[in-house]
Kinemage of the C-alpha trace (Angstrom):
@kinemage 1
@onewidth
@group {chain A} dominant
@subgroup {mainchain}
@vectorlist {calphas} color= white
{ca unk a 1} P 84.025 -25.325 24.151
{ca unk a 2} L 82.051 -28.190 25.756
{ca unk a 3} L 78.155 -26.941 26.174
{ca unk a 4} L 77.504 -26.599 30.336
{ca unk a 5} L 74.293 -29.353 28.742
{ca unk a 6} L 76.911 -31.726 28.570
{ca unk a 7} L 77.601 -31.157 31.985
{ca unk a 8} L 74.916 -31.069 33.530
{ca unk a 9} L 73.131 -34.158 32.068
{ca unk a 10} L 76.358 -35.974 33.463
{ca unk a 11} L 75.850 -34.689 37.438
{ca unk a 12} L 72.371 -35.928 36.581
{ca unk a 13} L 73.100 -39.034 35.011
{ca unk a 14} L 75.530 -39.871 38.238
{ca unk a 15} L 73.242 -38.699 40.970
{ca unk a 16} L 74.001 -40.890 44.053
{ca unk a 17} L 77.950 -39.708 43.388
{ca unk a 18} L 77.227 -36.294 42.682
{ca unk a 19} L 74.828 -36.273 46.195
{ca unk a 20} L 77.292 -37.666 48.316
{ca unk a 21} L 80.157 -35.576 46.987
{ca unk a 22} L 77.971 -32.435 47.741
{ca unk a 23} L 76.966 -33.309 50.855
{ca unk a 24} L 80.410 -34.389 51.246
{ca unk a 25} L 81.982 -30.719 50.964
{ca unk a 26} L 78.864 -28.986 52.172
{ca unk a 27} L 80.044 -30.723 55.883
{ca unk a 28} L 83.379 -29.814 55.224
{ca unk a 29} L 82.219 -26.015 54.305
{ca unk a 30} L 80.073 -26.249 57.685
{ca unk a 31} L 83.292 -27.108 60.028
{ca unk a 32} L 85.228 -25.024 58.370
{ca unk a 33} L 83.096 -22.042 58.700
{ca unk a 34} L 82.286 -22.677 62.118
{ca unk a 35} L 86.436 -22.792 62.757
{ca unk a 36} L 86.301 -19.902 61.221
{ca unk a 37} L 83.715 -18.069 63.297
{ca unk a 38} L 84.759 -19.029 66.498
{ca unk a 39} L 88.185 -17.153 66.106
{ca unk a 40} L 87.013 -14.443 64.611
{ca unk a 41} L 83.874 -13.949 67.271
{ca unk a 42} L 87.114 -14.164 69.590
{ca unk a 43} L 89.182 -11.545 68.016
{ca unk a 44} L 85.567 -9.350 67.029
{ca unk a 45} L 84.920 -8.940 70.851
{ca unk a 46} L 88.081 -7.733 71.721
{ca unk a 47} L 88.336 -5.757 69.169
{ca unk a 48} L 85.378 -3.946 69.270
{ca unk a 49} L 85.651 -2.756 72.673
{ca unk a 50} L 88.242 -0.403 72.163
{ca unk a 51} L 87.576 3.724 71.606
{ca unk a 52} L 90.667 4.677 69.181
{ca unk a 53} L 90.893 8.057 71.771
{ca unk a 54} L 90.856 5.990 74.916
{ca unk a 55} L 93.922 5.713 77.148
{ca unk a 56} L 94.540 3.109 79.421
{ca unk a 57} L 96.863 3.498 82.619
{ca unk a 58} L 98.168 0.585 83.970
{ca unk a 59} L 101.121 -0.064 86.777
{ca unk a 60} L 104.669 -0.154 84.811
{ca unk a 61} L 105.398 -3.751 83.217
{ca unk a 62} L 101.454 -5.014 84.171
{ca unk a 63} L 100.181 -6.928 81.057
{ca unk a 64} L 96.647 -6.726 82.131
{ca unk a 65} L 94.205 -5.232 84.879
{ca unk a 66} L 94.442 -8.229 86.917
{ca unk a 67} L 97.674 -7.605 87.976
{ca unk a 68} L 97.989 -4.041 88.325
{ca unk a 69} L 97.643 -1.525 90.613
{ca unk a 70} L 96.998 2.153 90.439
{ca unk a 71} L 97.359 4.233 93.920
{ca unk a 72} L 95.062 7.653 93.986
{ca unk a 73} L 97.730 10.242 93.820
{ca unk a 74} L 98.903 8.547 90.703
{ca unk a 75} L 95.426 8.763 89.408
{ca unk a 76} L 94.875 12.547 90.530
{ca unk a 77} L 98.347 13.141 88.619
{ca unk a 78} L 96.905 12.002 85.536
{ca unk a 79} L 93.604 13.209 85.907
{ca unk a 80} L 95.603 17.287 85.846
{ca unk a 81} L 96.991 16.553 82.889
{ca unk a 82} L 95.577 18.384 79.926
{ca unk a 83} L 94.030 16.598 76.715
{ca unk a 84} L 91.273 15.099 78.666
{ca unk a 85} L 88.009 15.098 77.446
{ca unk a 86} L 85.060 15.951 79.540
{ca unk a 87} L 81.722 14.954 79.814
{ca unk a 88} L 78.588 17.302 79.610
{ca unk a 89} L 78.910 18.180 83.282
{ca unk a 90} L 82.327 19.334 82.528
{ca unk a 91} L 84.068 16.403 84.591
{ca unk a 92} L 86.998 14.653 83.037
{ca unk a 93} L 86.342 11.091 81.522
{ca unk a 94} L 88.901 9.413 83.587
{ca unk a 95} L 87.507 6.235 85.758
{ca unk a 96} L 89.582 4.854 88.522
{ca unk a 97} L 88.498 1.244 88.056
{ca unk a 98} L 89.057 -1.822 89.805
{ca unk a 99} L 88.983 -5.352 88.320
{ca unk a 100} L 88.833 -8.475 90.949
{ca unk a 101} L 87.912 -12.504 90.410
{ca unk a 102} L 84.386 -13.832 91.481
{ca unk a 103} L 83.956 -17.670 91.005
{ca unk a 104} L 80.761 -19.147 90.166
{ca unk a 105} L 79.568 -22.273 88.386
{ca unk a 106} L 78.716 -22.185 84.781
{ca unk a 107} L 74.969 -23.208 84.360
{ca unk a 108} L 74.889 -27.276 84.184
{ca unk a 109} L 78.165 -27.344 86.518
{ca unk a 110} L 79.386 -27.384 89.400
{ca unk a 111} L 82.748 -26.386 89.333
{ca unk a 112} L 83.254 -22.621 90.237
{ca unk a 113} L 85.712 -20.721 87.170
{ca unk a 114} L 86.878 -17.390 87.506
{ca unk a 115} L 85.099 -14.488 86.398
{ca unk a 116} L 86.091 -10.550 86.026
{ca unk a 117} L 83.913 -8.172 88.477
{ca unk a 118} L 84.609 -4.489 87.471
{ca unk a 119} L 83.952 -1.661 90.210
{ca unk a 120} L 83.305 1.315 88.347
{ca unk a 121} L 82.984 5.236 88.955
{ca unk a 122} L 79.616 7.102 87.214
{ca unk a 123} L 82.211 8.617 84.650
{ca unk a 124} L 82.905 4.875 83.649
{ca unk a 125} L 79.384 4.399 81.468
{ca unk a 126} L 80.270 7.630 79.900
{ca unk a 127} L 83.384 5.568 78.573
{ca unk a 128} L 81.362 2.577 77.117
{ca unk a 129} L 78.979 4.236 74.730
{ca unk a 130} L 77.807 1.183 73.410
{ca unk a 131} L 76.780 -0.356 77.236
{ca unk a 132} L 73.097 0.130 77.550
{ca unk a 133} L 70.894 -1.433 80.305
{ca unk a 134} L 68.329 -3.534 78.183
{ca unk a 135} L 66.543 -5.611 81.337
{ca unk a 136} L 66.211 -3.683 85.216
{ca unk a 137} L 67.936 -1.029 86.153
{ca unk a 138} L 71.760 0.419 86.394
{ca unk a 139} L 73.239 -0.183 90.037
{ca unk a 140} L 72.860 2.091 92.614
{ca unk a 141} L 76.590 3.374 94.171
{ca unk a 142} L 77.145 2.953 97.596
{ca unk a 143} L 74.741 -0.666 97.690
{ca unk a 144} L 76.156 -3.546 96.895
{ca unk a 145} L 74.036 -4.047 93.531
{ca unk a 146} L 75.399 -5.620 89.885
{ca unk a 147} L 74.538 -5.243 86.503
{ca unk a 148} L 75.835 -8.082 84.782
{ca unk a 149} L 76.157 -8.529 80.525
{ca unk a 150} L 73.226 -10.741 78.789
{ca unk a 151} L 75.885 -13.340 77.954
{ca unk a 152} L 77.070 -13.515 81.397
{ca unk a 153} L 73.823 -14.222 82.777
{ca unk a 154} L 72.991 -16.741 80.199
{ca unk a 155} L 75.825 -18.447 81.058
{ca unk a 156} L 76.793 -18.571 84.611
{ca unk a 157} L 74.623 -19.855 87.498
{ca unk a 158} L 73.327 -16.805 90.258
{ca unk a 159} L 73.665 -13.766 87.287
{ca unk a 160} L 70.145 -14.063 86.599
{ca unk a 161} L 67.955 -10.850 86.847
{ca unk a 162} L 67.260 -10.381 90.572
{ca unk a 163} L 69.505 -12.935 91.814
{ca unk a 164} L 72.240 -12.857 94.487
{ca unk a 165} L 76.169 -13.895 94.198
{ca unk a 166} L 79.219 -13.724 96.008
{ca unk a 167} L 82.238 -11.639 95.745
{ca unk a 168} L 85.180 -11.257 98.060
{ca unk a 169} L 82.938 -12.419 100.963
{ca unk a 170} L 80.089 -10.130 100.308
{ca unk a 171} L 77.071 -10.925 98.416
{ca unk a 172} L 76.010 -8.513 95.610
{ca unk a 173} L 71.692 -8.209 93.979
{ca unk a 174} L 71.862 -8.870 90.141
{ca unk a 175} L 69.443 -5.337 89.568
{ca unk a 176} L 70.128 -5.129 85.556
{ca unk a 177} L 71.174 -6.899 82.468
{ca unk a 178} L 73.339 -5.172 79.740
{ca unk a 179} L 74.394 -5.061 76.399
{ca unk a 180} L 77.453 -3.678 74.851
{ca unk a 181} L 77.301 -4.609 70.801
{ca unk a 182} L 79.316 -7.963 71.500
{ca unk a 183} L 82.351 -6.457 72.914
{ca unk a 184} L 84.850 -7.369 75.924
{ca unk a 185} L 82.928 -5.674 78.710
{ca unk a 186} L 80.369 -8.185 78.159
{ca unk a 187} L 82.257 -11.055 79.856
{ca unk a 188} L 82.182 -8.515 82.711
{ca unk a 189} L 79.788 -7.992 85.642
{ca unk a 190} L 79.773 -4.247 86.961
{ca unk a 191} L 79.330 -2.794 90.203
{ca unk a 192} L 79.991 0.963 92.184
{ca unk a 193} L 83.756 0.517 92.750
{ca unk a 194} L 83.863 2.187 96.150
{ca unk a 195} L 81.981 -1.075 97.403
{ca unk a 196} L 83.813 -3.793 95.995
{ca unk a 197} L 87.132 -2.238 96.985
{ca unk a 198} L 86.576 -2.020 100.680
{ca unk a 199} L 85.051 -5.466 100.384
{ca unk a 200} L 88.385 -6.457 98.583
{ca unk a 201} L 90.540 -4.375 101.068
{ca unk a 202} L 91.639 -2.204 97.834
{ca unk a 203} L 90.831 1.367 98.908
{ca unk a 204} L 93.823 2.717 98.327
{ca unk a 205} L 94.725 1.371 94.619
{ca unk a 206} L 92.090 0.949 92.069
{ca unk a 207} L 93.348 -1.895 88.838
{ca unk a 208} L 93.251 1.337 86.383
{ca unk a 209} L 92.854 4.527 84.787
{ca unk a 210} L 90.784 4.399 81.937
{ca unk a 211} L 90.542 8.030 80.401
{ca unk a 212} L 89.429 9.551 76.464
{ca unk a 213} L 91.913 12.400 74.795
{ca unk a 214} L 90.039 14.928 73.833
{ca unk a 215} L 91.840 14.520 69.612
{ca unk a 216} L 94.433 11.371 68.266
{ca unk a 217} L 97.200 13.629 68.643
{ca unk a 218} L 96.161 14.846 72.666
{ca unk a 219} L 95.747 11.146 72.906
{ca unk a 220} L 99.596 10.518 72.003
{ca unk a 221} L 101.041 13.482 73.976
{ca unk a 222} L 98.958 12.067 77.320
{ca unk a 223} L 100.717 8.745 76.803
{ca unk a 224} L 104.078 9.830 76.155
{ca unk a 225} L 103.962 11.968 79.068
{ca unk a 226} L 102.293 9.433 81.703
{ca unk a 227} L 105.185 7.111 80.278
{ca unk a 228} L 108.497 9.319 80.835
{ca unk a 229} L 107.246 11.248 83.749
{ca unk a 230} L 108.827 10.007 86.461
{ca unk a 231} L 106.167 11.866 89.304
{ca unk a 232} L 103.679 9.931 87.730
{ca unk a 233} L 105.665 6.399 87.403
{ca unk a 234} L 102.836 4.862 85.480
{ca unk a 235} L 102.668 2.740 82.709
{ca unk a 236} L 99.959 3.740 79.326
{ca unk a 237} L 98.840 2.430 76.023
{ca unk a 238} L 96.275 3.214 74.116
{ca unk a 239} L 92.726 1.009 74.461
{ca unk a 240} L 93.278 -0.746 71.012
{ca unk a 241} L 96.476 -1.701 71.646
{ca unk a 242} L 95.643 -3.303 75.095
{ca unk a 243} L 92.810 -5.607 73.559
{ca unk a 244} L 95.056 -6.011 70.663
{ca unk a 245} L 97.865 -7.972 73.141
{ca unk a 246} L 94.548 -9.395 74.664
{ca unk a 247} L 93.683 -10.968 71.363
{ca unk a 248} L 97.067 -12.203 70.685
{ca unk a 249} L 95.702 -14.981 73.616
{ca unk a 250} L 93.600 -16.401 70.819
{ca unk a 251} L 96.413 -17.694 68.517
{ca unk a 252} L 96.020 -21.503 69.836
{ca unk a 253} L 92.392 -21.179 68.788
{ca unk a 254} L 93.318 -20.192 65.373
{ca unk a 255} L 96.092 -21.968 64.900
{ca unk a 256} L 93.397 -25.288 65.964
{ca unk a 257} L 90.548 -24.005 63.780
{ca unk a 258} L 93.297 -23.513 60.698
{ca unk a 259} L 94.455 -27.584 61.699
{ca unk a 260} L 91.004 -29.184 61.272
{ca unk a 261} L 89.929 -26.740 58.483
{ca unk a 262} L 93.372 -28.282 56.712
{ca unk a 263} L 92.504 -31.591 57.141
{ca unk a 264} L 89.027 -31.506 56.234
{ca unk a 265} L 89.751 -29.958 53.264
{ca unk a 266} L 92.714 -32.534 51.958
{ca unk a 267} L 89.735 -35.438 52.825
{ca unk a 268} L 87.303 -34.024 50.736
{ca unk a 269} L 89.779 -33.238 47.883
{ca unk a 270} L 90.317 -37.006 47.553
{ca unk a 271} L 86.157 -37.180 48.143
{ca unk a 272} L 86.196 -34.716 44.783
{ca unk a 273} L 89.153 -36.353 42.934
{ca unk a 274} L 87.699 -39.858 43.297
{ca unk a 275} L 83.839 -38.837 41.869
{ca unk a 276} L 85.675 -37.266 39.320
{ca unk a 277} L 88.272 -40.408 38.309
{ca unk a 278} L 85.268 -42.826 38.329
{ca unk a 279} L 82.947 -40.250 36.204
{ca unk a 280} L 86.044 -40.271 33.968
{ca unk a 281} L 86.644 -43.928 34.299
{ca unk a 282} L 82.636 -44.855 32.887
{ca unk a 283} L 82.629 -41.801 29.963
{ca unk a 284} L 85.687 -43.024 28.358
{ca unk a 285} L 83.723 -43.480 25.059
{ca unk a 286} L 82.054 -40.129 25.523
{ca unk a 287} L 85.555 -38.548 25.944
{ca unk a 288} L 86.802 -40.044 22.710
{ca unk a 289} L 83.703 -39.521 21.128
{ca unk a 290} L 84.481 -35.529 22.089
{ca unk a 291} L 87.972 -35.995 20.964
{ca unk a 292} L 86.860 -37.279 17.812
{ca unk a 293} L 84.085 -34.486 17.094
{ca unk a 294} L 86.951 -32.010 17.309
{ca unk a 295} L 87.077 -30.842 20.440
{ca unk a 296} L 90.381 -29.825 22.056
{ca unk a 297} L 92.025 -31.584 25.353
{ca unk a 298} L 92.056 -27.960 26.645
{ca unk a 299} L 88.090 -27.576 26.130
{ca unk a 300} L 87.423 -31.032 27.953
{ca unk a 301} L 89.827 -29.758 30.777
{ca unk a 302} L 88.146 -27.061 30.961
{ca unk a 303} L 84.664 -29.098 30.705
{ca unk a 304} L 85.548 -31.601 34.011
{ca unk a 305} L 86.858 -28.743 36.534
{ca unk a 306} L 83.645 -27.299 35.870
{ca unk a 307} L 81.533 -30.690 36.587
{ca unk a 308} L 84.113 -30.523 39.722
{ca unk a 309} L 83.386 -26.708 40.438
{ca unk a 310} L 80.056 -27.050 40.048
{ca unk a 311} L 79.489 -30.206 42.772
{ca unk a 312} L 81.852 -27.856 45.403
{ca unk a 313} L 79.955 -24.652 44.897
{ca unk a 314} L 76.850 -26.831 45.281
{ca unk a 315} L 78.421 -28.103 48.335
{ca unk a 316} L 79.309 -24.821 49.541
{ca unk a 317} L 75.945 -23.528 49.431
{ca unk a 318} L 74.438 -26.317 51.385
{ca unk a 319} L 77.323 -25.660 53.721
{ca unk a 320} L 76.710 -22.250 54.158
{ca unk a 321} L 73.055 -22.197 54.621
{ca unk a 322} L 73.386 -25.124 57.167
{ca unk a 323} L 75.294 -22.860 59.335
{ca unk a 324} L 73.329 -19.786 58.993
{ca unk a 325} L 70.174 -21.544 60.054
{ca unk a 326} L 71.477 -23.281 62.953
{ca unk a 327} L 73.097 -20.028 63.891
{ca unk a 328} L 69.446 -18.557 63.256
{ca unk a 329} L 67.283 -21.187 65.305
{ca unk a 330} L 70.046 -20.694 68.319
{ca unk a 331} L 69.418 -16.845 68.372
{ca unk a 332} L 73.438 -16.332 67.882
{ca unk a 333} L 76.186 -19.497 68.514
{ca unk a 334} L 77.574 -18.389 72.009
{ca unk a 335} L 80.393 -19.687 74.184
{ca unk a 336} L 83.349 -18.792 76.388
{ca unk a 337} L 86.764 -19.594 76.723
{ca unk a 338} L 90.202 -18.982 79.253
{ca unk a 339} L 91.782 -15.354 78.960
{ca unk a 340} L 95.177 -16.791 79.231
{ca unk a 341} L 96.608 -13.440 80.389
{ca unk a 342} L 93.958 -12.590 82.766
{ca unk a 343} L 92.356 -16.293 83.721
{ca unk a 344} L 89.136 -15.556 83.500
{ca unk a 345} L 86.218 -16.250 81.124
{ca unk a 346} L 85.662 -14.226 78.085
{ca unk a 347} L 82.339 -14.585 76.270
{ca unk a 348} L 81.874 -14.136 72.811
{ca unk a 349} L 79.215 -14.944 70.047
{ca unk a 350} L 80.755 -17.121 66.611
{ca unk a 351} L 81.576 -14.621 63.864
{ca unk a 352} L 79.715 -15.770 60.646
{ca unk a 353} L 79.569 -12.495 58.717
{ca unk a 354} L 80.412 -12.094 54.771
{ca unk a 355} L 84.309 -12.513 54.716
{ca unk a 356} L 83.759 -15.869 57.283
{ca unk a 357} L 81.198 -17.460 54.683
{ca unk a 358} L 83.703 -16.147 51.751
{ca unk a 359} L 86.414 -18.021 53.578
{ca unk a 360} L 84.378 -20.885 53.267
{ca unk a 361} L 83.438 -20.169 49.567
{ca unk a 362} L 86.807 -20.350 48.439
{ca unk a 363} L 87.821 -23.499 50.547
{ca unk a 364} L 85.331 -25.333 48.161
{ca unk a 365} L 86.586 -23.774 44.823
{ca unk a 366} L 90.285 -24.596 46.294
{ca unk a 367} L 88.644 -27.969 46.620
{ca unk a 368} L 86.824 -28.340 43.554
{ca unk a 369} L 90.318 -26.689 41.228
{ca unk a 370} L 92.839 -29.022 43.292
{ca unk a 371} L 90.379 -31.836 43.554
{ca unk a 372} L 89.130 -31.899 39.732
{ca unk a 373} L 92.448 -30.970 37.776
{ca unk a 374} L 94.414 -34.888 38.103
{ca unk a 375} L 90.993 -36.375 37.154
{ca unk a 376} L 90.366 -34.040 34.113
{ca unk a 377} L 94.314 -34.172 33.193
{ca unk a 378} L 94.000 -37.988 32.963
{ca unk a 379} L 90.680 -37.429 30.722
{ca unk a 380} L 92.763 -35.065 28.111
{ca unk a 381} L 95.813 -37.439 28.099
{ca unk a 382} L 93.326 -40.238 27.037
{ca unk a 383} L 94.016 -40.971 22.970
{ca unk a 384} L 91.544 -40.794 20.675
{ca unk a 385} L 91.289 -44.464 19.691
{ca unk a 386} L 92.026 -46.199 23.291
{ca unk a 387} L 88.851 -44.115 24.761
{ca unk a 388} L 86.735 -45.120 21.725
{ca unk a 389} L 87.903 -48.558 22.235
{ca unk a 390} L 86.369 -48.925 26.066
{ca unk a 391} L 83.033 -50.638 26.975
């Protein structure tokens, strides 16, 4: 085999190539990984909301809580049923809950987007384990009061800690900011249900039923029976499965972030394959002097998709740390986009763990293998005495 000396003295030996074919990849690595991340920090805060024993009850045929509606003697039917867990006080975790639109202005905008206000029961924290009220305090029921999620107020005007909005006419006191690991209630701000539905004129049908089965297979008797009994006439899947379909809604971003990570990559393969055709090009001599000293076409194919491996790793690296620091000196890359099956705005931190930057990893060694092997199969086709023969 070639030595990896040989190699390296060549990179070295071609530095202003080697440098921009690095740099070259590393910003193709960067956009790629940050294509990457921003579908999976989609699909991640969906995800993670969901409690694999939590049940949600919806209104027959409603895709989502914006467009249901569950009446109170449906939700007392449920509620009976047995398989529910309870909490410490030995009360049932099953939260009427409704869901309505506020509209307020991003910060650095004027134009007003929807955004999902949640009335809540007590029993509903008990339901979100992860929620915990980092700034202020919870809301208290009965007063029109908010908590709102730290990414919310970061990112809408009027959800700042001891600010006032509007809601359905009435105007709600920001008393607390929350956290809830990254998931989907944190696009959400919270208040005591009983208040926002009389000030939505919804007293007498809440959006849902959100209850935990006390064991998986409780969990699947509950929904079978809320589905086929007819008293009930309500419609129930389980919590993953809901933010599953939710997540669904995030195809067009990854079918986008796969498009530009595509074409990226096919423009820095030609990047790779033309450093490598012009190293090849001026070591024509060196490649028949190789030949000559007995090594084999398959050690000096071997020998260049290395050199080409070696530039896209090098690239990869550059690309990966870029990312990670600028993901470091922002505290976290947030943003928001459209719900398309609810129409409102769901906030979400890029995703930029160990299988993202992998991703990324590979994309160069795709590039570097595809990119390097027509350059290195023109070196091994070269003969002997035509590569000793160029100047």
């Amino acid at each position: 085999m070639v030595p990896l000396k040989y190699n390296i003295r060549s990179i070295r030996a071609r530095k202003v190539g080697s440098l921009m074919t690095i740099l070259g990849v590393g910003a193709v690595v960067w956009a790629s990984i940050f294509a990457f991340g921003l579908s999976s920090g989609l699909d991640k805060t969906l995800r993670i909301a969901a409690d694999p024993l939590d049940i949600l009850v919806l209104r027959k045929g409603s895709t989502s809580e914006t467009v249901s509606a569950v009446t109170e003697s449906g939700a007392r039917n449920v509620r009976a049923l047995d398989g529910i867990a309870t909490n410490a006080k030995g009360e049932p975790l099953a939260a009427s809950e409704l869901v309505v639109f506020g509209y307020l202005p991003r910060r650095g905008s004027t134009q007003p987007v929807n955004i999902s206000v949640r009335g809540v029961d007590p029993v509903s924290f008990n339901l979100r384990e992860g929620l915990t009220v980092v700034e202020g305090r919870s809301f208290t029921p009965g007063l029109r009061e908010a908590i709102v999620s730290r990414a919310m107020s970061q990112r809408f005007q009027n959800l700042g800690l001891n600010s006032d909005f509007k809601v359905q006419g009435g105007e709600f006191k920001v008393v607390g900011i929350f956290e809830a690991n990254g998931g989907a209630v944190e696009s959400e701000v919270w208040t005591d249900q009983k208040v926002l539905a009389q000030l939505a004129k919804r007293t007498g049908a809440m959006s849902s039923l959100q209850l935990r089965a006390v064991s998986p297979a409780a969990r699947d008797a509950l929904i079978s029976r809320i589905e086929n009994d007819e008293q009930i006439d309500l419609g129930a899947m389980t919590e993953e499965k809901y933010y599953a379909e939710q997540a669904d809604q995030s195809k067009f971003l990854k079918i986008v972030g796969g498009m530009i990570a595509f074409f990226l990559t096919i423009g820095a393969m030609f990047a790779v394959s033309n450093t490598m055709y012009g190293a090849i090009a001026s070591r024509a001599r060196e490649i028949g002097t190789l030949r000559a000293l007995g090594f084999g076409r398959f050690s000096i194919l071997v020998a260049f998709l290395l050199e080409s491996l070696f530039l896209c790793l090098a690239g990869a690296l550059l690309g990966i740390f870029g990312i990670l620091a600028v993901n470091f000196l922002m505290g976290g890359i947030q943003t928001g986009t459209m719900n398309a099956s609810t129409f409102t705005e769901v906030a979400f931190t890029f995703d930029f763990g160990p299988q993202i930057l992998l991703q990324g990893a590979i994309l160069a060694v795709v590039m570097g293998l595809i990119g390097g092997f027509l350059p290195a199969f023109r070196a091994v086709r070269m003969k002997v005495v035509d590569a000793l023969r160029e100047v």
